[in-house]
N, C-alpha and C positions, 0 to 999 in steps of 0.2 A: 504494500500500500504506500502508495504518494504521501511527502507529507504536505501540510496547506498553508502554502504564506500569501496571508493574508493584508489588507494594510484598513486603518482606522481612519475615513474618510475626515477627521478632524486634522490630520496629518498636512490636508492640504489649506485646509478654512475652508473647503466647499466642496458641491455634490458637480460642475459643473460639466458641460460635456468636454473641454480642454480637459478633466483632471480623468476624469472616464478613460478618453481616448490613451490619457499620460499609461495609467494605469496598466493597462488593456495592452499598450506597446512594451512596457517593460514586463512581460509575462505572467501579471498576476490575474488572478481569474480571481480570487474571491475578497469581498469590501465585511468591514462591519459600519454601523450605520446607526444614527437615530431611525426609533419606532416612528415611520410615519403614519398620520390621519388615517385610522380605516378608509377613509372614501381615496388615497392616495397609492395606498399598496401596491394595486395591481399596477398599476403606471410606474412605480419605482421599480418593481420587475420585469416588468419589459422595456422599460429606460437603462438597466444595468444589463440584461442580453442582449440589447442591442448593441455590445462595446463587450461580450463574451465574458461581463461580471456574473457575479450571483453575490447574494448577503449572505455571509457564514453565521454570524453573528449579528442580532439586535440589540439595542441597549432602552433601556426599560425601566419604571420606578419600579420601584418594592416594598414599602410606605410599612412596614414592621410593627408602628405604632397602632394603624389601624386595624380593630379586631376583625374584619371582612376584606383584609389585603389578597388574600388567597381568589375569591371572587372577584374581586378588581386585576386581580393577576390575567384571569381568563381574557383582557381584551391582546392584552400582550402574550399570550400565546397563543390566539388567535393569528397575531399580524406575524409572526413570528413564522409558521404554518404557511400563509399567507403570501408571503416573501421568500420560502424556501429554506430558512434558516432551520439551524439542529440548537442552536444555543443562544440564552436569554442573558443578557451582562446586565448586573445590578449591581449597584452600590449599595450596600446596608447599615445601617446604624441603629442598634439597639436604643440607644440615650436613657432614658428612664425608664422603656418599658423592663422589667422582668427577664431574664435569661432566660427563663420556663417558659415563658410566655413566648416568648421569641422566635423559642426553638419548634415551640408545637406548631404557630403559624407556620414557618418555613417549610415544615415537615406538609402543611395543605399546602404551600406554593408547591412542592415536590409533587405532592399527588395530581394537581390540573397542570404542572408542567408535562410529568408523565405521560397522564392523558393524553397530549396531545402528542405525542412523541419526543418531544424536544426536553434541553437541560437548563438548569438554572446556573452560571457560575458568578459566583460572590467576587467582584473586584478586591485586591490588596488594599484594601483602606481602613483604618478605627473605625469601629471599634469590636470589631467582630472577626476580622482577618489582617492584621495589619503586617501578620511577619508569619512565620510557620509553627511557632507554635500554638500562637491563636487561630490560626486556621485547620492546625488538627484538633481542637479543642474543640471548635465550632462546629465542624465536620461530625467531628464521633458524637459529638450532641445532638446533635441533626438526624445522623443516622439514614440518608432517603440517597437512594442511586439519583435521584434525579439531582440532587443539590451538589455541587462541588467547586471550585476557586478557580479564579482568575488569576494566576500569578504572574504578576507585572514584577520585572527583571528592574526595572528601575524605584519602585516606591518602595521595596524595601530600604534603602537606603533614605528615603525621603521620608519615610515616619519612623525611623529606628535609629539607633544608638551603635555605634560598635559591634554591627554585623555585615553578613554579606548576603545578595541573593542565594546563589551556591548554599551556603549553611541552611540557609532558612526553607530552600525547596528540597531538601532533603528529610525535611521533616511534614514538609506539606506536600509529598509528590504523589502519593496515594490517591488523592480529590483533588487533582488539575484537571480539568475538562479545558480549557482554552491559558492561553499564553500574551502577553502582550509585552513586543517586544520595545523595549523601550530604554535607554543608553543612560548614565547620569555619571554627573561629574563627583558623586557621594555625597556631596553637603545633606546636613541635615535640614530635612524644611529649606531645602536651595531649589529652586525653579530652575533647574541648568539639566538640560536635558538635549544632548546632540547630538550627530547623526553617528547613527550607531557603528560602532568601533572605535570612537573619539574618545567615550567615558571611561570608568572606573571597572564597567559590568562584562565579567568572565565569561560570555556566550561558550566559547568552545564546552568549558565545564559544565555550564546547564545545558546545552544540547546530549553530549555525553549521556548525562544523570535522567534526561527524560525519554534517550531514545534507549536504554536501558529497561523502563518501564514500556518500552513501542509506541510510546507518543507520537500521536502524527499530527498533533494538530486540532482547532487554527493557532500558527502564531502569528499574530497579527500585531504591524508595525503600529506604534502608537509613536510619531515623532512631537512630543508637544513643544520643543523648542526650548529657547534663554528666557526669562523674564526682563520686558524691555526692548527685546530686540523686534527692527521691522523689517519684515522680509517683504519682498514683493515676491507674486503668486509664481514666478520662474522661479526663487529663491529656496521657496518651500518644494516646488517639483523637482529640484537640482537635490536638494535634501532628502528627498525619496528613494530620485535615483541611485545617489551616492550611499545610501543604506544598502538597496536589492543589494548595488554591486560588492559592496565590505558583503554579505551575507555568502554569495557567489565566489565571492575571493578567498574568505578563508572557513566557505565549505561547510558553512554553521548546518545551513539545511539543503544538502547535495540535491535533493531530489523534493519536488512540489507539484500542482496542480492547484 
């Protein structure tokens, strides 16, 4: 099996048909994407075939707080369905409700994500996955095939102290369903995020460690840039580019689709 590199249509600041076509030439076949308007869907699917994309991944609320999120879950994976995608990206944040509470919701978001065929994976953020041991925590509390983690290669370092990605995915590599590949210069809480193979983040080693487990995928580029810096929209495609190619060069993901 292929594996699937992916790129995070925020990468560029936009869905336009210039970043389609960018896409579509440098050989990536699959985007993640905001959830669009049910009455949009089908157009965003046939606006991404037409340029030989598809949505690996949607990104979706997950609102934890609310005791009927699970039911409000079903429109997002509906669209989800909808658009062709296997996997729902959420950010979640416990805050005040309950850990018990939390976990039983999530455990319904699992069952209508099921449902529908597709998965749920927990972005790397506070306060429920922020590094790998809270995301095995989370996980084994959870307990639901369908729920499993986003591991972003770069926010470990941006909400952690004196770790590495590498360390931390070896304790979260169990429940990775999707990957986001993402480069940083290590600061803690630093917006410095650049084109990948520039930063501090040991791909060859997490490549290694999850094609060991036969991960294939999506990983999917999330380049969010420097804080402050303005790029003009060749700037941010040149930044794309220049990632496929470091990925191609030294052979992180030999083989994709």
């Amino acid at each position: 099996m292929d594996n699937q590199l992916s790129c995070n249509l925020y990468s560029y600041g936009s869905a336009s048909e210039t970043v389609l076509s960018h896409l579509s030439a440098l050989g990536i076949r699959l985007v993640e994407i905001g959830l669009p308007a049910p009455a949009e869907q089908a157009a965003m699917r046939e606006r991404l075939a037409r340029f030989g994309l598809r949505a690996a991944t949607v990104m979706a609320d997950c609102p934890v707080a609310q005791p009927d999120v699970a039911e409000r879950f079903r429109s997002a994976v509906q669209g989800a369905v909808a658009l062709g995608a296997g996997i729902i990206f959420v950010s979640v944040q416990a805050g005040d409700t309950p850990l018990a509470t939390v976990y039983e919701r999530l455990r319904a978001v699992g069952d209508v994500a099921a449902a529908g065929g597709v998965r749920v994976a927990m972005e790397t953020h506070p306060d429920l996955c922020a590094n790998g041991t809270q995301m095995a925590q989370t996980m084994t509390a959870i307990d639901h095939p369908a729920v499993g983690v986003n591991f972003d290669t770069a926010n470990i370092s941006y909400y952690n102290h004196d770790t590495d990605a590498v360390s931390e995915l070896a304790r979260a590599l169990p429940w990775v369903v999707s990957v986001h590949l993402k480069d940083t210069m290590g600061g803690f809480q630093e917006h410095n995020f650049p084109t990948l193979g520039q930063g501090v983040v040991n791909f060859p080693a997490l490549f290694e460690r999850l094609g060991e487990r036969d991960f294939r995928g999506p990983y999917t580029m999330e380049l969010e840039g420097v804080a402050g810096e303005q790029l003009s929209a060749a700037q941010k495609a040149q930044r794309v580019s220049d990632s496929v190619a470091y990925l191609r060069t030294v052979r992180l993901v030999p083989r994709w689709a």
